[in-house]
mmJSON file of the N, C-alpha and C atoms, coordinates in Angstrom:
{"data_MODEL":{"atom_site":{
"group_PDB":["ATOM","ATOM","ATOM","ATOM","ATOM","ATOM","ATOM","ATOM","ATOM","ATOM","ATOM","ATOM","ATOM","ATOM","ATOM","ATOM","ATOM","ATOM","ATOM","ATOM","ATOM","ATOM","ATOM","ATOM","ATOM","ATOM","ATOM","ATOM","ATOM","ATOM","ATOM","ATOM","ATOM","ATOM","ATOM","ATOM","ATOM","ATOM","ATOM","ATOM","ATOM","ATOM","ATOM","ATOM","ATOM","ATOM","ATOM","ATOM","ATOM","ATOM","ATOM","ATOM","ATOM","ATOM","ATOM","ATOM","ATOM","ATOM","ATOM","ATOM","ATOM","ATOM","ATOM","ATOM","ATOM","ATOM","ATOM","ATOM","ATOM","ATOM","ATOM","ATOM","ATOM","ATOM","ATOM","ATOM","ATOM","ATOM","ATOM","ATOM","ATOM","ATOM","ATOM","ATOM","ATOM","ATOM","ATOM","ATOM","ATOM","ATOM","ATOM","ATOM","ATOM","ATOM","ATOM","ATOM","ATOM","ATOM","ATOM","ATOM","ATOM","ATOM","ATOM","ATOM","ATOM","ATOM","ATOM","ATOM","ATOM","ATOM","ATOM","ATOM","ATOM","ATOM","ATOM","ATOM","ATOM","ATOM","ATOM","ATOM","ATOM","ATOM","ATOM","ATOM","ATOM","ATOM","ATOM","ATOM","ATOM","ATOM","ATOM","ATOM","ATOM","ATOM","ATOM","ATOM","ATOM","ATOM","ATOM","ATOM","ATOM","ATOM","ATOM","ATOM","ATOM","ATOM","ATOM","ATOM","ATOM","ATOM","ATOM","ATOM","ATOM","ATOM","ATOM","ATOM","ATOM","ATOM","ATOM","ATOM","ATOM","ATOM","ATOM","ATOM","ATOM","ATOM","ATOM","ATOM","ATOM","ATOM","ATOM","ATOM","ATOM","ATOM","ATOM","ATOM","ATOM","ATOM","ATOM","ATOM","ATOM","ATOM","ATOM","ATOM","ATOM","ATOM","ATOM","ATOM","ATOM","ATOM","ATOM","ATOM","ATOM","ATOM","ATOM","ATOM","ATOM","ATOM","ATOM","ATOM","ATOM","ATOM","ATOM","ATOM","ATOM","ATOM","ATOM","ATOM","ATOM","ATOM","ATOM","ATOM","ATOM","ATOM","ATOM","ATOM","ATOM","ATOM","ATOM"],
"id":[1,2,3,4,5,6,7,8,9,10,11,12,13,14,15,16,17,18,19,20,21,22,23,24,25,26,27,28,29,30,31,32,33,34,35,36,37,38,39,40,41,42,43,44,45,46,47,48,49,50,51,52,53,54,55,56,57,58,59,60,61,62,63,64,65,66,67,68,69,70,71,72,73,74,75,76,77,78,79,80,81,82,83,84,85,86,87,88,89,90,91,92,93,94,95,96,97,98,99,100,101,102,103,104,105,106,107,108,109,110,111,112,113,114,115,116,117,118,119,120,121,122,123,124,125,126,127,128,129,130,131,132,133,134,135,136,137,138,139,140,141,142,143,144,145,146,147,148,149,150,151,152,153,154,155,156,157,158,159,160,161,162,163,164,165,166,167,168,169,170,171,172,173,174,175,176,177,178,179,180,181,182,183,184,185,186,187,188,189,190,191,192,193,194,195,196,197,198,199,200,201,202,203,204,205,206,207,208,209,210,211,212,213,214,215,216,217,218,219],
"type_symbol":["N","C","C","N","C","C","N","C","C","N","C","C","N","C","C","N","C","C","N","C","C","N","C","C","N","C","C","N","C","C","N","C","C","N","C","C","N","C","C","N","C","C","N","C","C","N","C","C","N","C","C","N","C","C","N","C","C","N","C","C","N","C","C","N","C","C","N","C","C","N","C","C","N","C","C","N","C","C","N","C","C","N","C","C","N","C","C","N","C","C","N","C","C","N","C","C","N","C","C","N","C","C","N","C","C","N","C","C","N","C","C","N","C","C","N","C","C","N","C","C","N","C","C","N","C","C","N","C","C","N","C","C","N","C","C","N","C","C","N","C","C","N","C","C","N","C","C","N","C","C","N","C","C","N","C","C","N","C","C","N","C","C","N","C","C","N","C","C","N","C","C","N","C","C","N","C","C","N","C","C","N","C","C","N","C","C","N","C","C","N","C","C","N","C","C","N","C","C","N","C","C","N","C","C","N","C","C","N","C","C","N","C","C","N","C","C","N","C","C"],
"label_atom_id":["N","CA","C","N","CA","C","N","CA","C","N","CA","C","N","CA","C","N","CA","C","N","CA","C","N","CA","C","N","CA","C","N","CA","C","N","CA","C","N","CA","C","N","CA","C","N","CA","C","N","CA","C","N","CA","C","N","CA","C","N","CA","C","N","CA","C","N","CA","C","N","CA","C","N","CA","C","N","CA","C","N","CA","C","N","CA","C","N","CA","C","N","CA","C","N","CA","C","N","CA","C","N","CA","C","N","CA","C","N","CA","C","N","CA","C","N","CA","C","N","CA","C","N","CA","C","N","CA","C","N","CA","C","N","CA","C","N","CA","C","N","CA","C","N","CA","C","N","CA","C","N","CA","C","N","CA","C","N","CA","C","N","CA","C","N","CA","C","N","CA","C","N","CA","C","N","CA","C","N","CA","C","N","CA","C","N","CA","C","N","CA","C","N","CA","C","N","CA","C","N","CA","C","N","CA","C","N","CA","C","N","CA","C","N","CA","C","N","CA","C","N","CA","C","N","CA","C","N","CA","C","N","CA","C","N","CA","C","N","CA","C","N","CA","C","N","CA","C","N","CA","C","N","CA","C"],
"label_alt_id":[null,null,null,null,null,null,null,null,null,null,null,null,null,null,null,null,null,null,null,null,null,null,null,null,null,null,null,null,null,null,null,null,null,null,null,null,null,null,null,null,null,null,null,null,null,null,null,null,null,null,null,null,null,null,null,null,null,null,null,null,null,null,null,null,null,null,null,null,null,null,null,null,null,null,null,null,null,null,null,null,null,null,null,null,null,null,null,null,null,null,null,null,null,null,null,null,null,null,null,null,null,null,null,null,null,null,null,null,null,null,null,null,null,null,null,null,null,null,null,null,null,null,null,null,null,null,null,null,null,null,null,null,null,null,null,null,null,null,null,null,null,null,null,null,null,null,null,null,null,null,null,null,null,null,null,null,null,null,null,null,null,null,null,null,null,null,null,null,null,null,null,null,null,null,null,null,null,null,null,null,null,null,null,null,null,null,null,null,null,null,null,null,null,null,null,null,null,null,null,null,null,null,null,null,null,null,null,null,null,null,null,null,null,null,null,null,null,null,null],
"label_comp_id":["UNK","UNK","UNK","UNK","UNK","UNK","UNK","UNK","UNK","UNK","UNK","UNK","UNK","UNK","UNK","UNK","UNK","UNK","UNK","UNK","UNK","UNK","UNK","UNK","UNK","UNK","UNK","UNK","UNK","UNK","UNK","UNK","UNK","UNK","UNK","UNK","UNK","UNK","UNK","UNK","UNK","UNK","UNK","UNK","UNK","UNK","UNK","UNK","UNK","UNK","UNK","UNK","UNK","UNK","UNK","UNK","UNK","UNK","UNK","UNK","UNK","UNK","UNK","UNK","UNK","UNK","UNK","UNK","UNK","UNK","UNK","UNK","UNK","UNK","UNK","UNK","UNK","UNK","UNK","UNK","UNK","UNK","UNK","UNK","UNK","UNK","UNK","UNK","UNK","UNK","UNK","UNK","UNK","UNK","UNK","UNK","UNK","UNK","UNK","UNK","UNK","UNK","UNK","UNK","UNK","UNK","UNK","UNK","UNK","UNK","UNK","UNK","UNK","UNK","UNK","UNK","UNK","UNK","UNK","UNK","UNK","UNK","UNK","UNK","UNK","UNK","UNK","UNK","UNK","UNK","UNK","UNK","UNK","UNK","UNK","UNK","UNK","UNK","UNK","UNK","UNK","UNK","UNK","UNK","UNK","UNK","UNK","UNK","UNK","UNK","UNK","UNK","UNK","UNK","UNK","UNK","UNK","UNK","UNK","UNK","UNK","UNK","UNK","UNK","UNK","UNK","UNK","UNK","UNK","UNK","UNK","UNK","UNK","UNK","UNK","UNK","UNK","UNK","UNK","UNK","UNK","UNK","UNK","UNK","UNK","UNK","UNK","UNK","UNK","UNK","UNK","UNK","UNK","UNK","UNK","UNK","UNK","UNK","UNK","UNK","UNK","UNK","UNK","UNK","UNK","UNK","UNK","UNK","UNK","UNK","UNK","UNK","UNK","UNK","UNK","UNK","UNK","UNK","UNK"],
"label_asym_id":["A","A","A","A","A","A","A","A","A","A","A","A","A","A","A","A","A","A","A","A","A","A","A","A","A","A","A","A","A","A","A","A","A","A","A","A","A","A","A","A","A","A","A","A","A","A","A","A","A","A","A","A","A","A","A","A","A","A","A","A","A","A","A","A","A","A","A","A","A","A","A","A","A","A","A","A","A","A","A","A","A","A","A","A","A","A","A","A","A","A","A","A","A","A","A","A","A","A","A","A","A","A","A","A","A","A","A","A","A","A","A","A","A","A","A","A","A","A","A","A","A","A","A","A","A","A","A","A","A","A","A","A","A","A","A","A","A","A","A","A","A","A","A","A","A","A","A","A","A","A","A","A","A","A","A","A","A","A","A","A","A","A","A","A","A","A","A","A","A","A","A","A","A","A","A","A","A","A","A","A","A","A","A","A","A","A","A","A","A","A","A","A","A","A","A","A","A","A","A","A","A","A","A","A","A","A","A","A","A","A","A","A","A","A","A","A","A","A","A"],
"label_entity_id":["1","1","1","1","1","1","1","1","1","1","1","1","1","1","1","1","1","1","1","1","1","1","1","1","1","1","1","1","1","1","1","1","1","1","1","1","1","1","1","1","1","1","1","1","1","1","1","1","1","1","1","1","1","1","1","1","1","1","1","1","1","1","1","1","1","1","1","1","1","1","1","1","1","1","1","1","1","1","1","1","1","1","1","1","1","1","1","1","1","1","1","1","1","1","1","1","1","1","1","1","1","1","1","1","1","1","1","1","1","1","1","1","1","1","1","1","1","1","1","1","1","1","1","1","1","1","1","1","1","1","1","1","1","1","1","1","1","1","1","1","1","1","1","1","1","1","1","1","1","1","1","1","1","1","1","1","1","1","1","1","1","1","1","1","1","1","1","1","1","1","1","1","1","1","1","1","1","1","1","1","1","1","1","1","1","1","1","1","1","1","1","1","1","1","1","1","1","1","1","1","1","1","1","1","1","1","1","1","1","1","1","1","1","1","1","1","1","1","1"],
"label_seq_id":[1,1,1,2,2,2,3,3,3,4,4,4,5,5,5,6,6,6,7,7,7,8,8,8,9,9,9,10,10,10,11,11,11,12,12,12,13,13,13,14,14,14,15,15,15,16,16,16,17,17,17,18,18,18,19,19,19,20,20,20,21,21,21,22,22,22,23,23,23,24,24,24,25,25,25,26,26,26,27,27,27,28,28,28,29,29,29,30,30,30,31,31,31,32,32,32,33,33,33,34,34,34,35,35,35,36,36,36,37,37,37,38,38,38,39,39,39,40,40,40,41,41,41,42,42,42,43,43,43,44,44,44,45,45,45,46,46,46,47,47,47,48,48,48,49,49,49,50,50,50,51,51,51,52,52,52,53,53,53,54,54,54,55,55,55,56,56,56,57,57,57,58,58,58,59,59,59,60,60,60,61,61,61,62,62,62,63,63,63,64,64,64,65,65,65,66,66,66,67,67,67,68,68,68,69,69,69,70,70,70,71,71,71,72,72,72,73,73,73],
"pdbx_PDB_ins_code":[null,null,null,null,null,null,null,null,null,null,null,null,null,null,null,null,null,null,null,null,null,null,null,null,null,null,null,null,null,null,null,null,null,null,null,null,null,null,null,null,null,null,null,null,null,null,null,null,null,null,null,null,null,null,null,null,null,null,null,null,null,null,null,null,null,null,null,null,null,null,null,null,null,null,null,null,null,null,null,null,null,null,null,null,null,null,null,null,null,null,null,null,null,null,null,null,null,null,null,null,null,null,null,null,null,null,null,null,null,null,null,null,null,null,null,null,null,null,null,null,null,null,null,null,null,null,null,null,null,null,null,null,null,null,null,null,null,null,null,null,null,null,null,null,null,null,null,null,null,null,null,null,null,null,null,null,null,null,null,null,null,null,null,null,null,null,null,null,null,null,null,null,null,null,null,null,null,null,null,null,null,null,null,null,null,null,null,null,null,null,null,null,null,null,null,null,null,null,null,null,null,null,null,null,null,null,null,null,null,null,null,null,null,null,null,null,null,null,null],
"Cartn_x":[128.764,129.327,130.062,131.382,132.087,131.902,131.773,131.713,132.427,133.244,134.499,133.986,133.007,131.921,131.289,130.436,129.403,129.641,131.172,131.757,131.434,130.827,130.67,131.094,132.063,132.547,133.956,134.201,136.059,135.544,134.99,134.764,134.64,135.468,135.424,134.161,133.695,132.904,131.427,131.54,130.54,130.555,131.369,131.352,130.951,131.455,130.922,129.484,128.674,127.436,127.013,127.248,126.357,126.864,127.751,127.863,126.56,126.13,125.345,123.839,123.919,122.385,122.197,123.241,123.037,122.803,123.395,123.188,121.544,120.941,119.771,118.819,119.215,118.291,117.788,118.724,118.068,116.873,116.498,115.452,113.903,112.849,111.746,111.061,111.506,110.626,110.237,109.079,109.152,109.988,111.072,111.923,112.942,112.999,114.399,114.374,113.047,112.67,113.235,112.85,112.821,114.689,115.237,116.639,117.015,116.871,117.746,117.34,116.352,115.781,116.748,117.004,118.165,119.199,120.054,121.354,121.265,120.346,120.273,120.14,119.584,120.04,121.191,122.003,122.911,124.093,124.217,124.799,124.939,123.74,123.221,123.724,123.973,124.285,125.558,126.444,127.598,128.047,127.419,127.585,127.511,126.585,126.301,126.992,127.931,128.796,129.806,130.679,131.869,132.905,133.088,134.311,133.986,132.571,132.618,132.271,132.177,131.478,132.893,133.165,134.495,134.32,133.312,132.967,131.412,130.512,129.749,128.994,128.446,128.257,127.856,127.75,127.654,126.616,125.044,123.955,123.628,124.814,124.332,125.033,126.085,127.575,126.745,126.605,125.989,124.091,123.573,122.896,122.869,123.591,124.664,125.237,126.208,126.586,125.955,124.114,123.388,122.594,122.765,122.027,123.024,124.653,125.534,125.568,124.881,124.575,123.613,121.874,120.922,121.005,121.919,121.71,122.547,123.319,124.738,123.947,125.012,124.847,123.766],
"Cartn_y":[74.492,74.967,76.279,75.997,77.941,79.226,79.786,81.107,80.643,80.185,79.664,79.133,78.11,76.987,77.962,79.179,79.564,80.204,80.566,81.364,80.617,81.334,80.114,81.386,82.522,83.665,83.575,84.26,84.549,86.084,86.444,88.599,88.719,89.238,88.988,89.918,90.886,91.52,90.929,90.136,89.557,87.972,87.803,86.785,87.2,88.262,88.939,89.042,89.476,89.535,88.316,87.263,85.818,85.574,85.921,85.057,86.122,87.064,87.858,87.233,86.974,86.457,84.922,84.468,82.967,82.876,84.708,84.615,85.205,85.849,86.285,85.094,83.987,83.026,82.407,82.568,81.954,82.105,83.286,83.928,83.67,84.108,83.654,85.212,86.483,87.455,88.114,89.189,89.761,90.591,91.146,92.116,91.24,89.725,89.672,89.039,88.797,88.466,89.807,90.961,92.468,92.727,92.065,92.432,91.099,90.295,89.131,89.888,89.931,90.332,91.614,92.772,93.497,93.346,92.6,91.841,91.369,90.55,89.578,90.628,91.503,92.864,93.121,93.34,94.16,93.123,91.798,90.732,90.848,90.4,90.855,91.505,92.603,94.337,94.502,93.486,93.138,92.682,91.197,90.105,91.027,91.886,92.173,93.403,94.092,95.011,94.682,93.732,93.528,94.239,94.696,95.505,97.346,97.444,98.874,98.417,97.709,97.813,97.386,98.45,97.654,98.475,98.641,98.888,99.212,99.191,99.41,101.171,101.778,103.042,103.137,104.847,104.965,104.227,104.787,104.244,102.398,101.654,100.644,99.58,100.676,100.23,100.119,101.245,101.626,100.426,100.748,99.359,97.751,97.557,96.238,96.005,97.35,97.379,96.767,97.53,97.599,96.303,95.206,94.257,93.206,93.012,92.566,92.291,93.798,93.407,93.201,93.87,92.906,91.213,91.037,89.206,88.664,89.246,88.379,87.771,86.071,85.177,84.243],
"Cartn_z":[100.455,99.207,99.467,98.828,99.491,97.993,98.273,97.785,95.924,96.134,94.921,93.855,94.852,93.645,92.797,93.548,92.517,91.597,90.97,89.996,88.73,88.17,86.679,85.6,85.611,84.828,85.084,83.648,83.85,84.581,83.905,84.519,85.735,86.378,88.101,88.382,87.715,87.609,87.96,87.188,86.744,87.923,88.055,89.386,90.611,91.095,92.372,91.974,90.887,90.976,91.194,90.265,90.686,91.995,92.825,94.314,94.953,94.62,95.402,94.954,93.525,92.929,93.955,93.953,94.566,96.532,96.662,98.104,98.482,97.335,97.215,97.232,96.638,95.983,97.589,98.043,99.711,100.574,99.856,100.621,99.915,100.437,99.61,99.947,99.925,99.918,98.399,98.475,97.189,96.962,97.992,97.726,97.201,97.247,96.879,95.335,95.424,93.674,93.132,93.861,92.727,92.769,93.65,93.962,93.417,92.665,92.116,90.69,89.898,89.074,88.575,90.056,89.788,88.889,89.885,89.913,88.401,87.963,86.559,85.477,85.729,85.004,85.006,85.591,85.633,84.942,85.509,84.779,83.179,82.798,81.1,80.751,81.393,80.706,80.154,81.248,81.39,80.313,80.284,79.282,77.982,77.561,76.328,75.943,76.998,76.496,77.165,77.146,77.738,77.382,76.114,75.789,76.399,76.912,77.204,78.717,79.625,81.063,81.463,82.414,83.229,85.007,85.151,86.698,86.851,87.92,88.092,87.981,87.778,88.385,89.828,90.026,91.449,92.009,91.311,91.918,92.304,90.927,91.137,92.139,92.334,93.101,94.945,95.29,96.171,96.532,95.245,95.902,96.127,94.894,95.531,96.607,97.174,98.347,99.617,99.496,100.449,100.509,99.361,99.041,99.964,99.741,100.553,101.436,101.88,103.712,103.923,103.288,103.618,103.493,102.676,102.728,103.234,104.282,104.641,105.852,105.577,106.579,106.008],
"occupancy":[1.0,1.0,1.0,1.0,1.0,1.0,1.0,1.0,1.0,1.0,1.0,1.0,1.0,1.0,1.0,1.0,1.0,1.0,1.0,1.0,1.0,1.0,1.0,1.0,1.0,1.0,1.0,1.0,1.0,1.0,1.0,1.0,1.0,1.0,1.0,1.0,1.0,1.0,1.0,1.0,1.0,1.0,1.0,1.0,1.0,1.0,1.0,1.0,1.0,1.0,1.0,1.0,1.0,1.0,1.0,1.0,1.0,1.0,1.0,1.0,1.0,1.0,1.0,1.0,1.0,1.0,1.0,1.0,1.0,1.0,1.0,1.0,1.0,1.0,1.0,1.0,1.0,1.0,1.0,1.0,1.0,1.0,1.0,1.0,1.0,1.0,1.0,1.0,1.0,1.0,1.0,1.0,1.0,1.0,1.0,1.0,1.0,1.0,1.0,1.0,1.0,1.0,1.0,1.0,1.0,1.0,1.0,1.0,1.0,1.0,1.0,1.0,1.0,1.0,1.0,1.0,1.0,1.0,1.0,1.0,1.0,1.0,1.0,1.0,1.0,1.0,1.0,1.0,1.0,1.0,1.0,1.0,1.0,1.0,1.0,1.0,1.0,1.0,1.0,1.0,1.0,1.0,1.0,1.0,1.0,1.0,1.0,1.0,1.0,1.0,1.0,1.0,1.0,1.0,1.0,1.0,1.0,1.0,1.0,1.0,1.0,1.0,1.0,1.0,1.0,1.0,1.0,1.0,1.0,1.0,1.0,1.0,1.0,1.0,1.0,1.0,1.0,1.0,1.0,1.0,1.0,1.0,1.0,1.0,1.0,1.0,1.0,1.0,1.0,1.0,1.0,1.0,1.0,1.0,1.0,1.0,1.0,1.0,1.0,1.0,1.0,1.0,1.0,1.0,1.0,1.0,1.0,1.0,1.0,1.0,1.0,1.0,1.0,1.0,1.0,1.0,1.0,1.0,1.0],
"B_iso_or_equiv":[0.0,0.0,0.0,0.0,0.0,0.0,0.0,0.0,0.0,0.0,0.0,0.0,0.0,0.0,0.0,0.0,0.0,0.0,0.0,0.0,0.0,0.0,0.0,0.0,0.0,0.0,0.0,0.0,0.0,0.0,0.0,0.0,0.0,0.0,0.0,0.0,0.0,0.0,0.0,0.0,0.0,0.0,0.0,0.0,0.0,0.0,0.0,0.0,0.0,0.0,0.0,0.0,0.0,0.0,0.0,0.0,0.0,0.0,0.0,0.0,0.0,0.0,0.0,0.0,0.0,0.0,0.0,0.0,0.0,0.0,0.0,0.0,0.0,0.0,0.0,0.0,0.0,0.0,0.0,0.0,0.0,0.0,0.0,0.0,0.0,0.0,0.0,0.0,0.0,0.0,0.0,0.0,0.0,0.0,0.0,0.0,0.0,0.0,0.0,0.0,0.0,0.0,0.0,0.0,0.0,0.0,0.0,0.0,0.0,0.0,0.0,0.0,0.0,0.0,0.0,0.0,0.0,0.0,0.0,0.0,0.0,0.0,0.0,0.0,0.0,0.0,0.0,0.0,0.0,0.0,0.0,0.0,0.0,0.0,0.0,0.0,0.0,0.0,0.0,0.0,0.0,0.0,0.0,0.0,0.0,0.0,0.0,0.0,0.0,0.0,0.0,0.0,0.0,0.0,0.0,0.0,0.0,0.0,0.0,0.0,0.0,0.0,0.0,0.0,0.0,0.0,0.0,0.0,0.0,0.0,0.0,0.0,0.0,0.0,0.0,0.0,0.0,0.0,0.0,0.0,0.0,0.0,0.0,0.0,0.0,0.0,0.0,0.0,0.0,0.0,0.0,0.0,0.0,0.0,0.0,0.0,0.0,0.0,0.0,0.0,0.0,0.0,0.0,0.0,0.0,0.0,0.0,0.0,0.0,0.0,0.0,0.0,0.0,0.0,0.0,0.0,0.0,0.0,0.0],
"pdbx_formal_charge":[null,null,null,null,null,null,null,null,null,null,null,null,null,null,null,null,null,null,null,null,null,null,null,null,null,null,null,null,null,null,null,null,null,null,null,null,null,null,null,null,null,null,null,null,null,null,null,null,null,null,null,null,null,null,null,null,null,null,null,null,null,null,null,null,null,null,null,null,null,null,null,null,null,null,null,null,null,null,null,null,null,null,null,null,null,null,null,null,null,null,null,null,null,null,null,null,null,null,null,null,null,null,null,null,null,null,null,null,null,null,null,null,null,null,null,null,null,null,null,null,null,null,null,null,null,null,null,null,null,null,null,null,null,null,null,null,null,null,null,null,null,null,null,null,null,null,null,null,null,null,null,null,null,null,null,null,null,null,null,null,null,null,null,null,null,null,null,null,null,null,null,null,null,null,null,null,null,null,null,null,null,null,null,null,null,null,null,null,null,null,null,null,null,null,null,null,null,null,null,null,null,null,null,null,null,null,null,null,null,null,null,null,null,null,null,null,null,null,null],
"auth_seq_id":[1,1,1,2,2,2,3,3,3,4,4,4,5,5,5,6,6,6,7,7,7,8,8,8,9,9,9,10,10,10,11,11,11,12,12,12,13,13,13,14,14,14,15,15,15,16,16,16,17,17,17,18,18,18,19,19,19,20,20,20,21,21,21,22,22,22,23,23,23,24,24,24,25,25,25,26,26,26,27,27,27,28,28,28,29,29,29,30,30,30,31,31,31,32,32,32,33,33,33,34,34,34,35,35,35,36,36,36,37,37,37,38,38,38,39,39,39,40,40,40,41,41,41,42,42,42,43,43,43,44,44,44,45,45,45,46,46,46,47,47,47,48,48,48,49,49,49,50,50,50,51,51,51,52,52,52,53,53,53,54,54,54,55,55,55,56,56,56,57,57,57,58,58,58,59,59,59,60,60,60,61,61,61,62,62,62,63,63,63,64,64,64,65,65,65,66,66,66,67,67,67,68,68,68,69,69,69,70,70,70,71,71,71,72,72,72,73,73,73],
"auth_comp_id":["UNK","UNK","UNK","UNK","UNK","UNK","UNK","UNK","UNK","UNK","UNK","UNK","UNK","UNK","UNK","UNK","UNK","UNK","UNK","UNK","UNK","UNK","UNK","UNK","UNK","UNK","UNK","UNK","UNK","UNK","UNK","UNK","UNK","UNK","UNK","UNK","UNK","UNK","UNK","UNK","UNK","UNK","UNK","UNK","UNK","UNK","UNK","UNK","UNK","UNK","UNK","UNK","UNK","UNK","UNK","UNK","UNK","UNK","UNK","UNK","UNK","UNK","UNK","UNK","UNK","UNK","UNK","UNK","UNK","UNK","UNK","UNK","UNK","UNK","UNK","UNK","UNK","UNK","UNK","UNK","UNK","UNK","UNK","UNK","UNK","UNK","UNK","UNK","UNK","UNK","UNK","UNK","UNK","UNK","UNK","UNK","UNK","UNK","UNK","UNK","UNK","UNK","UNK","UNK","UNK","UNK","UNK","UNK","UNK","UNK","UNK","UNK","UNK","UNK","UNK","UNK","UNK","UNK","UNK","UNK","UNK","UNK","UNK","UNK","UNK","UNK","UNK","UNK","UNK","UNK","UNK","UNK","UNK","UNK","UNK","UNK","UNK","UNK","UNK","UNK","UNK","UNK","UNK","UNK","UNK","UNK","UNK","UNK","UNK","UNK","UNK","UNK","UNK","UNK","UNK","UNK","UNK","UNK","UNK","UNK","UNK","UNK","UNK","UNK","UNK","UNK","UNK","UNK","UNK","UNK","UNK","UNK","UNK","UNK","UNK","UNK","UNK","UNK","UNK","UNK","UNK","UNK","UNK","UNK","UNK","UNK","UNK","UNK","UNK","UNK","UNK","UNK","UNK","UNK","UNK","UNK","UNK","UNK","UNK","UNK","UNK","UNK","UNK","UNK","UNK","UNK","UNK","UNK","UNK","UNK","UNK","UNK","UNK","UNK","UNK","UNK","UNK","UNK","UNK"],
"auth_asym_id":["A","A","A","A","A","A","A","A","A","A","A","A","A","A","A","A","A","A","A","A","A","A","A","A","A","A","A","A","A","A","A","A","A","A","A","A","A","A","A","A","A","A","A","A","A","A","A","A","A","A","A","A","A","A","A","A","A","A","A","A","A","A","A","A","A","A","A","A","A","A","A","A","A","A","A","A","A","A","A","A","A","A","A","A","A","A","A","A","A","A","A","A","A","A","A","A","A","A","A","A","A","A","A","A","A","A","A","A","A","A","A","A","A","A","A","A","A","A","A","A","A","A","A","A","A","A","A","A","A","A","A","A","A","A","A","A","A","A","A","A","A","A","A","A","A","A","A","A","A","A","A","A","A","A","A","A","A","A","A","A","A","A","A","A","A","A","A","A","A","A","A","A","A","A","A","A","A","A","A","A","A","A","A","A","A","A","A","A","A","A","A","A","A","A","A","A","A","A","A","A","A","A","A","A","A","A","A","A","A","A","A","A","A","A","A","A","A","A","A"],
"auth_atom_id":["N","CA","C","N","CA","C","N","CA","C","N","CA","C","N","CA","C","N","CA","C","N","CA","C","N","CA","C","N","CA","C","N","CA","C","N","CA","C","N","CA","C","N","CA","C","N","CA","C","N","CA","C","N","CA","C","N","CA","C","N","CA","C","N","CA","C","N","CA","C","N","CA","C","N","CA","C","N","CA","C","N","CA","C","N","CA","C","N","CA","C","N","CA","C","N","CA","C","N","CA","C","N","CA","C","N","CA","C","N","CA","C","N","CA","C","N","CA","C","N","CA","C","N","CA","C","N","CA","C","N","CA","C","N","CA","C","N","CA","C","N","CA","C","N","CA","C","N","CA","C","N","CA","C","N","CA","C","N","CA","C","N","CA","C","N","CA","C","N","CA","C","N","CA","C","N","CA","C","N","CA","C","N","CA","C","N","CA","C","N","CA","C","N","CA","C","N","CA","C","N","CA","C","N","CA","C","N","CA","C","N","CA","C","N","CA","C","N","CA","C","N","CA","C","N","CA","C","N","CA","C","N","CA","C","N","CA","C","N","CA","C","N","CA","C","N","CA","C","N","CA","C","N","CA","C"],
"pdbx_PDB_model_num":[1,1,1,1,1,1,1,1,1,1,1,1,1,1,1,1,1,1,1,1,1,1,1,1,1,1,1,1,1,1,1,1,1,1,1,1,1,1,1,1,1,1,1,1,1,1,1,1,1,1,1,1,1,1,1,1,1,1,1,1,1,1,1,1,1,1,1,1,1,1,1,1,1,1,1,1,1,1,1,1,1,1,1,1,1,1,1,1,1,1,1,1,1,1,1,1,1,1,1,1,1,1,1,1,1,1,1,1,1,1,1,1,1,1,1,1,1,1,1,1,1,1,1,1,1,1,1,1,1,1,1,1,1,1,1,1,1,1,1,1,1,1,1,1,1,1,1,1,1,1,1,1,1,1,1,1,1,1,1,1,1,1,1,1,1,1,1,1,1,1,1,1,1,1,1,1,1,1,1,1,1,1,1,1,1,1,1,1,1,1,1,1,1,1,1,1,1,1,1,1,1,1,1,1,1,1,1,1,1,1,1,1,1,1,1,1,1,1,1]
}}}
């Protein structure tokens, strides 16, 4: 399945997060329950203020970042 499939959003915003929730889902640790759980936060937050969310902040930018690369591959 490529990256393309798992977009189910117009908000590109909000797409980059589910390709990361779906690259999380791969794993079976408790960190990545607490880091999908993240992510599904941050989605929501999205969804429910769309006319005011139009980028991430620093802190959450930065751990997304770090989530990217813990799960790549």
């Amino acid at each position: 399945m490529k990256d393309d499939d798992w977009i189910h959003d117009s908000n590109p915003l909000v797409g980059k997060l589910l390709k990361l929730k779906y690259r999380i889902n791969g794993t079976l640790t408790t960190e990545a329950v607490d880091d999908k759980t993240y992510v599904m936060t941050l989605i929501n937050d999205i969804r429910n203020n769309i006319e005011t969310f139009t980028k991430l902040d620093k802190s959450d930018f930065i751990k997304c970042n770090a989530m990217w690369k813990q799960y790549e591959g």
